[in-house]
Structure formats: structure tokens, C-alpha cells
N, C-alpha and C positions, 0 to 999 in steps of 0.2 A: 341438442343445442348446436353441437358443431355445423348439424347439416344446414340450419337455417344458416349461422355466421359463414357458410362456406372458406372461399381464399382471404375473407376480414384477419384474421388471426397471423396465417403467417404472414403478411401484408403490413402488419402491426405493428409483429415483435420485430419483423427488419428496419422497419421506420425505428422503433424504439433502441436498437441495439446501437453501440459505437460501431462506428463505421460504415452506415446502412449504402453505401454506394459503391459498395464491394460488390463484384461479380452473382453473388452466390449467397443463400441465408447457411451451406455447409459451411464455408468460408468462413465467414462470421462467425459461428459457432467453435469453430476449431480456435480462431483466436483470441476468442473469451475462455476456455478449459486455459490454454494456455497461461492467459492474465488471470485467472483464477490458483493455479498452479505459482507463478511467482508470487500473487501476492501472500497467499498462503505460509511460501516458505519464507519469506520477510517476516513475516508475524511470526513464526516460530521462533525466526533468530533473534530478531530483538526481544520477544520476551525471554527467550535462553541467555542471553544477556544479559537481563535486568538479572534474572535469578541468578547467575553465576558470579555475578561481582557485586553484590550487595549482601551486604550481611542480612543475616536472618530477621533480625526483630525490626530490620528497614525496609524488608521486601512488600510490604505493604502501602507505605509512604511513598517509596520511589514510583511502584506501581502506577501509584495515583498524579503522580506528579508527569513523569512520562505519558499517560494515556490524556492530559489533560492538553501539553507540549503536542501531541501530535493531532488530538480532535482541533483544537482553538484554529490553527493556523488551516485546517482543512474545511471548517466549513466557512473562514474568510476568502479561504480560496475558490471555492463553491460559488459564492457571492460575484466575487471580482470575477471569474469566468462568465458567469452570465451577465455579466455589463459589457464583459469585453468580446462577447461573441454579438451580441448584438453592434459591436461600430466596426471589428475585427472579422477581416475570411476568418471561418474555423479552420481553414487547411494549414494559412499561415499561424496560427494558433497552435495547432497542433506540431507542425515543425519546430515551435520555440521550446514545447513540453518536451519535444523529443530531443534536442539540443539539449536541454537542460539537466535532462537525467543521463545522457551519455556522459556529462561532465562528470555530473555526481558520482557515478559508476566508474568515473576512471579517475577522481580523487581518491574513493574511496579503497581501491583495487589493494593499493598499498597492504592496505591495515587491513588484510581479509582474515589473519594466522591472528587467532586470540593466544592470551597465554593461559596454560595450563591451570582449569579453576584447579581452588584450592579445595582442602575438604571442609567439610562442613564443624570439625571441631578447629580448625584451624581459624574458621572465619569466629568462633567465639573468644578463642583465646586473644582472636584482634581486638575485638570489641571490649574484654576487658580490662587492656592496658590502656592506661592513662593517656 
């Protein structure tokens, strides 16, 4: 099969990747490991998060409540990005996302030192005082 599809394929997946009008499909690839590398470790920390400061018999509720907070708004965004790349350059599009999370990252910068979770019978003894 490869032989009939020949250069189809990689031809494809650089059209299909971000960024396809980078030099190189190397190029492209190295900074997708990369975006796959941060977002990986996001998703670790904020669920290390939910788990570290929520009591036990809540970490299921919160769960659901947080993965609901970040799906909803992500696939309105989804939406509104393809209305706005169709009247919108994607370049200048992309310069506002990238604008926007340098802010984010340097609101955030502050508050990067959590404080020391507690232990796990400490989080019950909270839960059953009044």
C-alpha cells in the first residue's frame, strides 16, 4: 500500500499537522513531542491538584465538575476558532493565542509553590468537624 500512495502520506500528515508551512515535516514533529510533553505535564498537575486539596469522599465530584469546566469551554472554543479562522489570518490568530497564554503563564508564575498537602487522615479529621 505505501508503494501505490507514494509521497501522498507524508504530503498529508504536514498539511494536517500545526504549523504545516514550517521548513521541514522534522521540524513539525519535534514541536509536536514538545506540545505533547507540556501538555502532558498540565494534565498531571492539575489532576495532582484536584487530588491534593480535596478531600477524599469529594475527589470524585470535583473530578467531574473540573473535567466538565475545562471540556465545555474547549469545545466552544473549537467552534469559535473555526468561524474565526474563516474571516480571521490564522497567523494573526495565532499571535493573539500566543499573547494570551504568555499572560496566563505570567499571572500564573506567582502562585507556582503549592502548600504542603496534608495527609490523608488529616484530610478526614477535616471533614468530620462541623
Amino acid at each position: 500500500m505505501m508503494k501505490r500512495l507514494g509521497a501522498v502520506i507524508p504530503a498529508s500528515a504536514r498539511r494536517a499537522l500545526p504549523g504545516h508551512d514550517l521548513p521541514s515535516l522534522p521540524v513539525i514533529l519535534i514541536g509536536l513531542v514538545i506540545t505533547g510533553l507540556g501538555l502532558a505535564t498540565m494534565v498531571v498537575g492539575f489532576t495532582t491538584v484536584i487530588q491534593r486539596r480535596t478531600p477524599g469522599p469529594l475527589i470524585g465530584r470535583v473530578s467531574a465538575a473540573a473535567e466538565t469546566l475545562v471540556s465545555g469551554p474547549q469545545t466552544i472554543s473549537v467552534a469559535a476558532g473555526a468561524a474565526l479562522v474563516s474571516v480571521v489570518d490564522y497567523r494573526l490568530l495565532l499571535m493573539v493565542v500566543t499573547a494570551g497564554m504568555l499572560a496566563a503563564a505570567a499571572c500564573l508564575w506567582p502562585a507556582r509553590r503549592l502548600t504542603a498537602p496534608t495527609s490523608p487522615t488529616d484530610r478526614l479529621v477535616e471533614m468530620d468537624r462541623p
